[in-house]
KOLGUDO-539438 format. One record per residue: x, y negated, z negated of N, C-alpha, C in turn; residue in three letters; residue number from 1. Coordinates in pm, 1 decimal, m for minus. Atoms other than C-alpha are relative to their C-alpha. Layout:
N
{rec {X,Y,Z},{X,Y,Z},{X,Y,Z},'ALA',NUM}
...
***
This chain:
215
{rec {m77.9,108.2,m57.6},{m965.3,2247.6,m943.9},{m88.7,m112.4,48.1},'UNK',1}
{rec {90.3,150.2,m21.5},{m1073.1,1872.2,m853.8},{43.9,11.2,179.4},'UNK',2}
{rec {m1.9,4.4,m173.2},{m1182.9,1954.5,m424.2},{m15.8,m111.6,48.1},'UNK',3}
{rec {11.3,126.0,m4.0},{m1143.1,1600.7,m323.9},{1.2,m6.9,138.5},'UNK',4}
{rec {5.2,1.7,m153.9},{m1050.6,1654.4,28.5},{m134.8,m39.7,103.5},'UNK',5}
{rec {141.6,m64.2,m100.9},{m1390.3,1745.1,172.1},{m98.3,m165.0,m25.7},'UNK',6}
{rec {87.0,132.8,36.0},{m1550.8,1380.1,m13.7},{111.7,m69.7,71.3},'UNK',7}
{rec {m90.7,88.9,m95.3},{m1246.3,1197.7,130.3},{m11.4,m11.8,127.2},'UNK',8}
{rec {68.4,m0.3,m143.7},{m1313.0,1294.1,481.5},{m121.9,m38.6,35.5},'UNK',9}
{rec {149.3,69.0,3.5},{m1691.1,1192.1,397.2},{45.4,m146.9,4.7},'UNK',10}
{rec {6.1,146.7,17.4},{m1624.4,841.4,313.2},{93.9,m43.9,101.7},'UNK',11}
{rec {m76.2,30.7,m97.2},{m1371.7,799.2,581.7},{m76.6,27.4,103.4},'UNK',12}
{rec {47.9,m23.0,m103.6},{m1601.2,886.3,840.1},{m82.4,m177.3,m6.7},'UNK',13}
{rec {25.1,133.1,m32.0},{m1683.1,513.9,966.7},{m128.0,m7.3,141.9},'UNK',14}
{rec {71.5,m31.0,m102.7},{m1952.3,504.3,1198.4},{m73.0,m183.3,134.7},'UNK',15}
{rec {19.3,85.0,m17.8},{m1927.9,143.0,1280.8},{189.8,m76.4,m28.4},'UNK',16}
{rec {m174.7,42.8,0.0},{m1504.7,112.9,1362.7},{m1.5,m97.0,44.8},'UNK',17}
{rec {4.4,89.5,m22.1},{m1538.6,m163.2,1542.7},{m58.3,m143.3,m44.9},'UNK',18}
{rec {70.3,112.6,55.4},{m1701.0,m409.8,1304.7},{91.9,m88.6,m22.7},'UNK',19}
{rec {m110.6,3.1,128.0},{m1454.7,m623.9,1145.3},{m60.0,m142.0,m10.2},'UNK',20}
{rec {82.6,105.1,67.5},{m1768.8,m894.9,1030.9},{53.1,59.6,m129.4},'UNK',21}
{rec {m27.0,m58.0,167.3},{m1716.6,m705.5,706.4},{150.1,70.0,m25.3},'UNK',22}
{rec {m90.4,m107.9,83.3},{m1510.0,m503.2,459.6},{m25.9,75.1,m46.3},'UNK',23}
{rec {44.6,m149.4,46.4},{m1523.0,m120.3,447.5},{114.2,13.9,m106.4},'UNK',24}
{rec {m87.7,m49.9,121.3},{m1410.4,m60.3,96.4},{m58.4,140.2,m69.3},'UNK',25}
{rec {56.2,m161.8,54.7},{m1412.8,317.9,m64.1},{94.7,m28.1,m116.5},'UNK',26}
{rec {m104.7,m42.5,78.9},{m1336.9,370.2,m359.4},{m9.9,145.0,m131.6},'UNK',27}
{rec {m50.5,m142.8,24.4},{m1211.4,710.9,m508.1},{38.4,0.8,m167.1},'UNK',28}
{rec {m23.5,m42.6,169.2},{m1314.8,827.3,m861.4},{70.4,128.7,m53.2},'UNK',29}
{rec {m1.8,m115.2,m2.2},{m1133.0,1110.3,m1016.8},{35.0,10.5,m199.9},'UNK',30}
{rec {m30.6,m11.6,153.6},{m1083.4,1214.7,m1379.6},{75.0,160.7,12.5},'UNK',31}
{rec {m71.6,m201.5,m8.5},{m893.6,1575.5,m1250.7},{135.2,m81.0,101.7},'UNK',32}
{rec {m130.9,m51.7,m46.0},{m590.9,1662.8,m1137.4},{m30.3,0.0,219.5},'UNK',33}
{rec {m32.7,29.0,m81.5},{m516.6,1599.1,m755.8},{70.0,106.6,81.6},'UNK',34}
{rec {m105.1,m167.2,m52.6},{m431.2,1930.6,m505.0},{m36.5,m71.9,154.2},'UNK',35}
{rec {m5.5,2.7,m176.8},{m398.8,1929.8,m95.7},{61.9,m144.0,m3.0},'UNK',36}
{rec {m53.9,141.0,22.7},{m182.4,1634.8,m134.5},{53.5,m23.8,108.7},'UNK',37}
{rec {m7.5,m4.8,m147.3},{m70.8,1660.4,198.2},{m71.2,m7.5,131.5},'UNK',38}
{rec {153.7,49.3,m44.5},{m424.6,1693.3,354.2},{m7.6,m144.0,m5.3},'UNK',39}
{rec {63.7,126.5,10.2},{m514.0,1412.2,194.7},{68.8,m140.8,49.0},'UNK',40}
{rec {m72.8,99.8,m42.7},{m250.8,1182.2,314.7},{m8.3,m13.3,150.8},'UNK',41}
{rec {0.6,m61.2,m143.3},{m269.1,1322.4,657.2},{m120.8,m77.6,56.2},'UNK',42}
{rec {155.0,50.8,m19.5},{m672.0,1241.3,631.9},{3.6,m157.0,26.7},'UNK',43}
{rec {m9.0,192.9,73.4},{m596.6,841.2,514.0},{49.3,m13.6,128.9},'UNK',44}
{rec {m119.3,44.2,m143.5},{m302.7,811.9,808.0},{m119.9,6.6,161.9},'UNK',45}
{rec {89.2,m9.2,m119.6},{m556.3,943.1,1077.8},{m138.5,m76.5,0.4},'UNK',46}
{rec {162.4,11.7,34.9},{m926.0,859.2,945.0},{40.6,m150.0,m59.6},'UNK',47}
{rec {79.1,127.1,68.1},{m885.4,510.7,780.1},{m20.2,m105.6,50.3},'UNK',48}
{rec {63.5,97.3,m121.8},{m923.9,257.2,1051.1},{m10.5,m114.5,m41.5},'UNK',49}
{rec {14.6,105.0,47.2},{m1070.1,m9.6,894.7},{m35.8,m25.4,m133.6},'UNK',50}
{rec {17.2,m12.8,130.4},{m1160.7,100.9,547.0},{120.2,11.1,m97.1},'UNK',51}
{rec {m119.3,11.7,112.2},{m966.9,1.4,251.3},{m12.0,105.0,m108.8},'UNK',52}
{rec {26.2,m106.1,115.1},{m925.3,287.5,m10.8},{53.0,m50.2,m111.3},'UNK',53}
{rec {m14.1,96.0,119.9},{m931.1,155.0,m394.5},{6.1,159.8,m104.2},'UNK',54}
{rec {27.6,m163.8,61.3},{m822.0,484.8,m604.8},{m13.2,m62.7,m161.3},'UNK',55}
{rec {m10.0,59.3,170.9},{m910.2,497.9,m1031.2},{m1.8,115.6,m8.0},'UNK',56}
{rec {10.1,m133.9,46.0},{m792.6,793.5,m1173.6},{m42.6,m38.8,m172.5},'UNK',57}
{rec {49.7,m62.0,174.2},{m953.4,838.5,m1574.7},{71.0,122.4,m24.4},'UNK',58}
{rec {m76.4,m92.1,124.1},{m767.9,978.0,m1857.0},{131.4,8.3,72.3},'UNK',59}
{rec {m137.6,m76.6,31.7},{m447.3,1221.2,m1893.6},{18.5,47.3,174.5},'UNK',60}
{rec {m15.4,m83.3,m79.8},{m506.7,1423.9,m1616.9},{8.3,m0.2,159.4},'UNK',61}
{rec {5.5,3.8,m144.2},{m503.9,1247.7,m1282.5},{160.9,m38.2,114.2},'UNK',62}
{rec {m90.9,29.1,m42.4},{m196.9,1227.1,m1049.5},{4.1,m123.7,31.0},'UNK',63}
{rec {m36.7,106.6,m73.1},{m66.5,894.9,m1079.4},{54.1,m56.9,138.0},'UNK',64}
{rec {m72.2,41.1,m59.7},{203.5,886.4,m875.5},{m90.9,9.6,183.1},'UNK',65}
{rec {54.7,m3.2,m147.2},{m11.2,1038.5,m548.2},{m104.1,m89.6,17.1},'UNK',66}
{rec {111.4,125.1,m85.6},{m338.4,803.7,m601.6},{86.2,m125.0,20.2},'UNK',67}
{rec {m47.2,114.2,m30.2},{m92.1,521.9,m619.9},{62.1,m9.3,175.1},'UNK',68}
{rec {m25.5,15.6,m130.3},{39.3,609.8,m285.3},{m102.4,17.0,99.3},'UNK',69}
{rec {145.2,m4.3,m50.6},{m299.0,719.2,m136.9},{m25.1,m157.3,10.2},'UNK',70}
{rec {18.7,149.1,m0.6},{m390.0,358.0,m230.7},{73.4,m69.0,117.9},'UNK',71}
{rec {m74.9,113.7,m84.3},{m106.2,175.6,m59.2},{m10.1,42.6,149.5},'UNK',72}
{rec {11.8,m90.8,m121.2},{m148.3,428.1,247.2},{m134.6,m69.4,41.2},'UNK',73}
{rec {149.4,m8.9,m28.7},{m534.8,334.3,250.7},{m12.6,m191.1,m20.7},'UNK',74}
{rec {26.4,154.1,m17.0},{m484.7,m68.6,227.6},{m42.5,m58.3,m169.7},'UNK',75}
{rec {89.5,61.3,118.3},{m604.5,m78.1,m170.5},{116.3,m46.3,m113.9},'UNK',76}
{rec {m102.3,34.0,127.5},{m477.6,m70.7,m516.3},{m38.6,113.0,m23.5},'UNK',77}
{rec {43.5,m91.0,62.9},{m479.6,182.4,m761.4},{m32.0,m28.7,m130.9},'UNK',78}
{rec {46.0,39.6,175.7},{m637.5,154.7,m1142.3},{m13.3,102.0,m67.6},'UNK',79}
{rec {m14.9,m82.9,123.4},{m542.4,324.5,m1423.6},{m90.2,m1.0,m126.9},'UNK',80}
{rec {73.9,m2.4,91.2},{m794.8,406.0,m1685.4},{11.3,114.5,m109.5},'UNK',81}
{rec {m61.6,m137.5,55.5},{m652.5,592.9,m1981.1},{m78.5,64.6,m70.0},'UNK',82}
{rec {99.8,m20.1,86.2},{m938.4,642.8,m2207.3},{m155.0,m15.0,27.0},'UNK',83}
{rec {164.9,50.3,m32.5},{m1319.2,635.2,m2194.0},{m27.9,m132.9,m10.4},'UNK',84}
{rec {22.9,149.5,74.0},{m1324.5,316.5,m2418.7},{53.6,m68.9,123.4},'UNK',85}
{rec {m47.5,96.9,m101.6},{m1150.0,102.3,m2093.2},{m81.8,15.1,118.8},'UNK',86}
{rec {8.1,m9.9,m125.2},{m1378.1,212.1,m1824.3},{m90.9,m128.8,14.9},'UNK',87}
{rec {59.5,132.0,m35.7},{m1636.7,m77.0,m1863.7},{83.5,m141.2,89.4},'UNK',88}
{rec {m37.7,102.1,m28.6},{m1402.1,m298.4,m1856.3},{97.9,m60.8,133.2},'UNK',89}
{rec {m89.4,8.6,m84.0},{m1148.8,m208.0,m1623.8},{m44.5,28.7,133.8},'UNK',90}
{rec {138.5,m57.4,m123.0},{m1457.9,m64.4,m1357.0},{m30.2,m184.0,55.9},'UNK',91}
{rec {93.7,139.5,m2.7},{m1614.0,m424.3,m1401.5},{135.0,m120.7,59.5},'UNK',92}
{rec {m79.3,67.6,m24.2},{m1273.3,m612.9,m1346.0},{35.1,10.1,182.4},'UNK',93}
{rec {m65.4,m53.2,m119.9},{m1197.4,m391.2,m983.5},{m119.2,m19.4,71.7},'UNK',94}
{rec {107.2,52.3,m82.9},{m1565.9,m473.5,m869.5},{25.3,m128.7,18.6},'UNK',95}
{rec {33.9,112.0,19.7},{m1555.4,m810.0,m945.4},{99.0,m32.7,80.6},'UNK',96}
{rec {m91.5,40.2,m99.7},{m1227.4,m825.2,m734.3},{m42.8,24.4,161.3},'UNK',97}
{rec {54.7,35.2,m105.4},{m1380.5,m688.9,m459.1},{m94.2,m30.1,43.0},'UNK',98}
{rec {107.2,102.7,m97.5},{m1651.6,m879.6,m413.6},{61.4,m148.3,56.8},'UNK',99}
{rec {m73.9,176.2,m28.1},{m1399.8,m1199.3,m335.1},{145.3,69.8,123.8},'UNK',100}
{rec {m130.3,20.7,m89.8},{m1183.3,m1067.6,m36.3},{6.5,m146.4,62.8},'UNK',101}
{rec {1.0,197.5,m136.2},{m1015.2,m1403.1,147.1},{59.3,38.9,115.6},'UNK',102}
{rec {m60.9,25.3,m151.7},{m762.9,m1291.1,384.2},{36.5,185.0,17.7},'UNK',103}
{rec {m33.3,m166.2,21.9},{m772.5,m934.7,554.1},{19.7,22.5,129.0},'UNK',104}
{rec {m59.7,m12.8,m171.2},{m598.7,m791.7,892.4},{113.0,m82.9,m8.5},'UNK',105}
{rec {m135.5,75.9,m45.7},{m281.9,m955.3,818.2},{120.6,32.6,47.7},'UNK',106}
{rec {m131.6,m48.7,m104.0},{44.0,m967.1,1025.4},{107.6,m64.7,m68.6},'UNK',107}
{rec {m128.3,83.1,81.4},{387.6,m1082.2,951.0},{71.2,m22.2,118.5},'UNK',108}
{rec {m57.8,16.2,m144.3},{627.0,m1200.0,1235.9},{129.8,m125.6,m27.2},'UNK',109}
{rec {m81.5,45.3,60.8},{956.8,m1317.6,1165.3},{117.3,m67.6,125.5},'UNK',110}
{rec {m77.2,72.2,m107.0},{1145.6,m1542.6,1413.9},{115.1,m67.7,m39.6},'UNK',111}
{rec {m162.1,35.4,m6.6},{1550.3,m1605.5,1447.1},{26.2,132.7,m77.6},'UNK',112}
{rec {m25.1,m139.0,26.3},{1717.9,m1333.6,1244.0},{m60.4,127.1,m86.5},'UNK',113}
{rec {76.1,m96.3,28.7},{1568.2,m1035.3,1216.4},{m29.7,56.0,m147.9},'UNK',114}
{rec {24.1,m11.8,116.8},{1389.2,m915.9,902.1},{m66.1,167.4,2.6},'UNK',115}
{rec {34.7,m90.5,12.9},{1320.7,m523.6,780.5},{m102.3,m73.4,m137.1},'UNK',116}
{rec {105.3,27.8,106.1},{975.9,m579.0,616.6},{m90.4,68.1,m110.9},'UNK',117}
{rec {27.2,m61.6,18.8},{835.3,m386.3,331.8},{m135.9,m69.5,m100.7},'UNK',118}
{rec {m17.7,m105.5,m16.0},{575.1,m269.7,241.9},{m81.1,26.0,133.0},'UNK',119}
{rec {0.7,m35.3,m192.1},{490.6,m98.0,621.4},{m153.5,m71.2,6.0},'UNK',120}
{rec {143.0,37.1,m36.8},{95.6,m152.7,618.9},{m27.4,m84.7,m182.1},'UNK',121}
{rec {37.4,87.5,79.9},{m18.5,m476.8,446.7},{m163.2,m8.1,m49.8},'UNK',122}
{rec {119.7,m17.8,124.6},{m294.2,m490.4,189.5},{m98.7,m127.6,m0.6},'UNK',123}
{rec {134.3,117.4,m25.9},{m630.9,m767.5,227.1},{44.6,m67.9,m172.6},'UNK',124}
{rec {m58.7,79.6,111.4},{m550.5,m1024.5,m23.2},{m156.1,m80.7,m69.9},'UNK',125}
{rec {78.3,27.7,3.4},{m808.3,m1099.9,m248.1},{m20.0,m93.9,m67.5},'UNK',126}
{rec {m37.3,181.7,103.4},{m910.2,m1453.5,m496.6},{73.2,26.0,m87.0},'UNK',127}
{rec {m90.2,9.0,48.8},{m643.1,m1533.8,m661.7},{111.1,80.7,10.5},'UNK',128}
{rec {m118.8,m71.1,42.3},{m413.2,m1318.6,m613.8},{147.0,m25.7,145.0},'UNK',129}
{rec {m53.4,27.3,m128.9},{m96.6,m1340.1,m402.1},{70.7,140.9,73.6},'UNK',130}
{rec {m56.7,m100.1,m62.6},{104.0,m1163.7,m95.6},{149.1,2.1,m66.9},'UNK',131}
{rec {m92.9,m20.6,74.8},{414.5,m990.1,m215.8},{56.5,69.5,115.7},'UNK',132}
{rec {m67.6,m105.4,m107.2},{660.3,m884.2,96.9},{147.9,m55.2,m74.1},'UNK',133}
{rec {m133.8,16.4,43.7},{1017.6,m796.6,45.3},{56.1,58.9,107.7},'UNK',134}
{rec {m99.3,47.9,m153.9},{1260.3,m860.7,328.9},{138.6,24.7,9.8},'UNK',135}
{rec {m90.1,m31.9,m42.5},{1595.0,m743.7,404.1},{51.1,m53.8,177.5},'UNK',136}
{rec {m50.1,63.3,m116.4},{1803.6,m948.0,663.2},{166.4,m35.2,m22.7},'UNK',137}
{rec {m170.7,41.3,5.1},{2155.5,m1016.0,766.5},{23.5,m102.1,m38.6},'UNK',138}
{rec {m9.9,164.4,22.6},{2123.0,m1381.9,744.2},{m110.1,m54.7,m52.3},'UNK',139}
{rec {102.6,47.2,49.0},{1901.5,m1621.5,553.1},{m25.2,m121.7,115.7},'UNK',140}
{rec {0.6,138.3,m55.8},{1807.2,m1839.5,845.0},{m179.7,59.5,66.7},'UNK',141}
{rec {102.1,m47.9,m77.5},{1467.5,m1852.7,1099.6},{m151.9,m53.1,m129.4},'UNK',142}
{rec {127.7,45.0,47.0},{1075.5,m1869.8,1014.7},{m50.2,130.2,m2.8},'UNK',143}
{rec {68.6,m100.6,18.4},{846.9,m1631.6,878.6},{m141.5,m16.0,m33.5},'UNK',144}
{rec {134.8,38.1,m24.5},{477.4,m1669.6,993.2},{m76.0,151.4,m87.2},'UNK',145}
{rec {81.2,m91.3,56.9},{202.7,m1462.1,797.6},{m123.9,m91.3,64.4},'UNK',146}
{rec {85.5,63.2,m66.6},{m114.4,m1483.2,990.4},{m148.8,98.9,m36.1},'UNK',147}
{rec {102.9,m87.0,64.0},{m468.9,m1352.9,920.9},{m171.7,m2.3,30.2},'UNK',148}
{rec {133.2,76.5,m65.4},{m860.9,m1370.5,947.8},{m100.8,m26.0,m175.0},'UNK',149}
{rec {37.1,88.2,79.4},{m1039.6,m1587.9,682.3},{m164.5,51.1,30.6},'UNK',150}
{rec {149.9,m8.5,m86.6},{m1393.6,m1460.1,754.0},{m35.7,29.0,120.4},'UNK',151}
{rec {m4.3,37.1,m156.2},{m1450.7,m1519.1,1119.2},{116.5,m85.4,54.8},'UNK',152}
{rec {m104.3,81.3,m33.7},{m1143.7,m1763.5,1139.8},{107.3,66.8,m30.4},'UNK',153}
{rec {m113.1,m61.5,m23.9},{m830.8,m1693.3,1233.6},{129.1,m109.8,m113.5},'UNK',154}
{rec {m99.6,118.4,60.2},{m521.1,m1842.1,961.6},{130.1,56.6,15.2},'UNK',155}
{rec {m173.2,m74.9,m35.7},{m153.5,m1857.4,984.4},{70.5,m112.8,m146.2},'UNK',156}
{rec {m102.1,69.4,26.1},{91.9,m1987.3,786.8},{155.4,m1.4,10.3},'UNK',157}
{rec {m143.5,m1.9,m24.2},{475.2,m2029.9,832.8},{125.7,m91.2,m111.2},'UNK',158}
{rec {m43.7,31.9,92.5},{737.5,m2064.5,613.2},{165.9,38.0,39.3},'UNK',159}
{rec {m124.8,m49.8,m50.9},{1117.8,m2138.9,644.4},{100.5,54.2,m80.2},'UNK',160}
{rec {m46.5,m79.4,103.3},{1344.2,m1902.1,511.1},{166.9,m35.6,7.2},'UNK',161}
{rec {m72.3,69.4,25.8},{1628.5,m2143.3,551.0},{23.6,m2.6,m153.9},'UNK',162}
{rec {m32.9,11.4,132.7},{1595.1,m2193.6,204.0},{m21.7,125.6,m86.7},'UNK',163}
{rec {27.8,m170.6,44.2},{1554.0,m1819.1,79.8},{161.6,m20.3,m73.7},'UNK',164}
{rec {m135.7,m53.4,13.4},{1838.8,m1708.0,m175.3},{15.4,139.6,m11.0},'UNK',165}
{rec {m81.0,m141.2,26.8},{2023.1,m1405.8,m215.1},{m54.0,40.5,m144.9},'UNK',166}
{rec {54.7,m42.8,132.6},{1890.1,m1161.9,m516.7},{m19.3,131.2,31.4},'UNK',167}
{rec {m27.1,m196.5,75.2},{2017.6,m792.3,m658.6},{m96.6,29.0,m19.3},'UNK',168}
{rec {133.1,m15.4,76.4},{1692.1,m811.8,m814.9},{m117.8,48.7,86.4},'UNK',169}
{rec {93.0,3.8,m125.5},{1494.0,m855.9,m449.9},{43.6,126.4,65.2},'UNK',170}
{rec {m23.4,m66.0,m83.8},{1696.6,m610.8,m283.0},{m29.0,170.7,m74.1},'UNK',171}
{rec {49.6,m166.1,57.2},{1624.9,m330.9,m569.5},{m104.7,31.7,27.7},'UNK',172}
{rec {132.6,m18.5,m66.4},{1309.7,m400.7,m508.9},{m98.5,20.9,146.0},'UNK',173}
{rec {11.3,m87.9,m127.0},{1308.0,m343.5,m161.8},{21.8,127.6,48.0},'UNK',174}
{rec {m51.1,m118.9,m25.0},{1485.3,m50.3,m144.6},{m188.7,92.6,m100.5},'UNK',175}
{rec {107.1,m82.2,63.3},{1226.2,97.1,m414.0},{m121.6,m9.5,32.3},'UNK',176}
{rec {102.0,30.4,m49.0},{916.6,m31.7,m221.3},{32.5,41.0,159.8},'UNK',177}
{rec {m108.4,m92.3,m116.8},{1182.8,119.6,101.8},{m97.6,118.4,m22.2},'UNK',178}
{rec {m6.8,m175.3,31.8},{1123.4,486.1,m56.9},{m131.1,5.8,m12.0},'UNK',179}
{rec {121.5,8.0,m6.1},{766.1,427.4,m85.6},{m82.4,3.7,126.4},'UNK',180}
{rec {74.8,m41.1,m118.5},{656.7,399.1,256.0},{88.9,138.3,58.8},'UNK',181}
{rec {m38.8,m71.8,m22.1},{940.4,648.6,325.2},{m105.7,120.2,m38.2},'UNK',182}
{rec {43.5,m96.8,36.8},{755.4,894.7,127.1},{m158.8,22.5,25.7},'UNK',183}
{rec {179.3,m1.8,m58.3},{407.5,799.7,268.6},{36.9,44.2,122.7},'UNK',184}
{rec {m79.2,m43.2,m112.0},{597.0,872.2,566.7},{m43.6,166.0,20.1},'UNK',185}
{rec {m13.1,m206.9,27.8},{643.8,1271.5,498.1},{m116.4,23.2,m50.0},'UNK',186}
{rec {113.8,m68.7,24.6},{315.3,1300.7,345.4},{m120.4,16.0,90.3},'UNK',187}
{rec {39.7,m7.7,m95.8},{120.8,1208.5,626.7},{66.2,77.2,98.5},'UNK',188}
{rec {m33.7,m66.0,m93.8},{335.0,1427.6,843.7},{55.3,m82.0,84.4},'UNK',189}
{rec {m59.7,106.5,m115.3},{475.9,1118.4,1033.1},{220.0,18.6,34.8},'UNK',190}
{rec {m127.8,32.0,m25.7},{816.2,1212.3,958.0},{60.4,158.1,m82.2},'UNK',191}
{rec {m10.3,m121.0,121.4},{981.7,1602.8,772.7},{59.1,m69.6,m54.9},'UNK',192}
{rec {m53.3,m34.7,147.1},{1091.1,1667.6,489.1},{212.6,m43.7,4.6},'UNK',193}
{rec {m202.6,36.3,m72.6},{1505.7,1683.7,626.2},{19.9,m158.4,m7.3},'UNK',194}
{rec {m8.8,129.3,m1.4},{1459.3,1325.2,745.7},{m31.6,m121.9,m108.0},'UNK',195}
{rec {21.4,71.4,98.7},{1294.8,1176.6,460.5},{109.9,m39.3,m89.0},'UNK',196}
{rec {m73.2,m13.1,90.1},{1517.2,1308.1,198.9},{141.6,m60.6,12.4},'UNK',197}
{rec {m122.9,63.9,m12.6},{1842.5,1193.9,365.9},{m53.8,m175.8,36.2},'UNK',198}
{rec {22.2,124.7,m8.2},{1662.0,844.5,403.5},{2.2,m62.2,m143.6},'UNK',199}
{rec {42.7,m12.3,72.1},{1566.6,861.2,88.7},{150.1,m36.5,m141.7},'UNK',200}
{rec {m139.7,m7.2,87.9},{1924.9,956.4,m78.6},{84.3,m85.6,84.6},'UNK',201}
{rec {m123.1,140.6,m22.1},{2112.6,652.4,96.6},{m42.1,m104.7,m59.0},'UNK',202}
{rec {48.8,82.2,88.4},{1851.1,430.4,m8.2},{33.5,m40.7,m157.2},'UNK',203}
{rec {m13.1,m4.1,146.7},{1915.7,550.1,m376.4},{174.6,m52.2,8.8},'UNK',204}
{rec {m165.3,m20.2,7.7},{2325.0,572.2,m290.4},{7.2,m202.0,8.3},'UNK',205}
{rec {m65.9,163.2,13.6},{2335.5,171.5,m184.5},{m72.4,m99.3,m69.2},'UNK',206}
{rec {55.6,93.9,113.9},{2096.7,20.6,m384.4},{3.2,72.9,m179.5},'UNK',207}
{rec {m71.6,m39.6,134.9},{2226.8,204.4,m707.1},{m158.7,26.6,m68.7},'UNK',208}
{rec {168.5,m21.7,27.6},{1834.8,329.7,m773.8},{4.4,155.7,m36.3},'UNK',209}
{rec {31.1,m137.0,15.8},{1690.6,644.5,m948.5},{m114.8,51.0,119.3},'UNK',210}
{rec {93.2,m47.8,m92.1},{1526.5,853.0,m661.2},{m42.7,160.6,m11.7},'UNK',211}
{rec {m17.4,m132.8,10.0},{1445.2,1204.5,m580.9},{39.8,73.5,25.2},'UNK',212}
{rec {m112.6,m45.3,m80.2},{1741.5,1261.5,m416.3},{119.6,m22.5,m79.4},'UNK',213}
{rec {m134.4,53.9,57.3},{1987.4,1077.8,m627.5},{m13.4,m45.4,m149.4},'UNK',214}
{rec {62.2,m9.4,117.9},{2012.4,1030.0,m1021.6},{166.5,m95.9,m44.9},'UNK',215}
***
């Protein structure tokens, strides 16, 4: 079996938590199969502080679905590499991204009517690329500030959601980015199994979604 646990708890050990001049980035090679999946979520939720975890599973054999949540749990991405022939390229593409973080420690803060924000813990945004939150609210009215640190400087921006429309499309996608922290939820132990699952199967019931509760 691929013992991953015991290196995960290595690289999560931070011995300098309080820095935040820099960016602690780990990132997690595996070309095997994925066990203590519960551990390991448990580990990320408690141990990751200020380090971003960047998972690449190689080939057939690595659990997508858990490094992808590992990832979002741990602040990163995840990269898929299906073959030998792609690792140059796709290795060389995920360095080259993080050597260009811009904005990392960011907040969200949503003023007049209230907004359910997903997904729970936000991700360091790096060149070029953009933030992607999806919002659930009673009303389309109010401001929605995203604020952050630029290096040593502090940035904000604000944006009014006066003009926001309505979209089936947005709200599937909330719900299904919903069930995602839900289920980072239960793997870290933050929440059982009982509670999940009935969160889980309403989610699927009102946004008309395949889950693992509802079909």
């Amino acid at each position: 079996g691929t013992e991953m646990l015991p290196a995960l708890n290595a690289a999560l050990e931070d011995v300098h938590p309080d820095d935040r001049s820099t960016v602690r980035q780990i990132i997690f090679l595996t070309d095997g199969d994925l066990s203590n999946e519960k551990e390991m979520m448990q580990a990320i939720a408690a141990k990751a502080g200020r380090s971003r975890l960047f998972m690449v599973g190689i080939g057939s054999a690595p659990n997508m679905y858990l490094m992808r949540r590992m990832a979002e749990a741990g602040r990163g991405t995840y990269t898929n590499i299906g073959s030998g022939e792609e690792v140059a390229a796709k290795m060389t593409a995920l360095l080259d991204r993080l050597k260009s973080p811009v904005l990392r420690d960011i907040n969200v803060t949503a003023q007049g009517a209230a907004l359910d924000i997903t997904p729970r813990r936000l991700p360091d945004i790096y060149a070029g690329e953009p933030l992607v939150l999806l919002g659930k609210g009673s009303e389309l009215n109010g401001k929605l500030t995203v604020s952050g640190m630029i290096g040593d400087r502090p940035w904000s921006q604000t944006v009014d959601l006066s003009a926001a429309l309505e979209s089936p499309a947005v709200a599937k996608a909330w719900a299904n980015r919903r069930i995602a922290d839900v289920e980072a939820a239960r793997s870290s132990g933050e929440t059982d199994d009982a509670t999940a699952d009935e969160a889980v199967a309403q989610l699927g019931l009102t946004y008309g979604i395949l889950t693992g509760q509802t079909s």
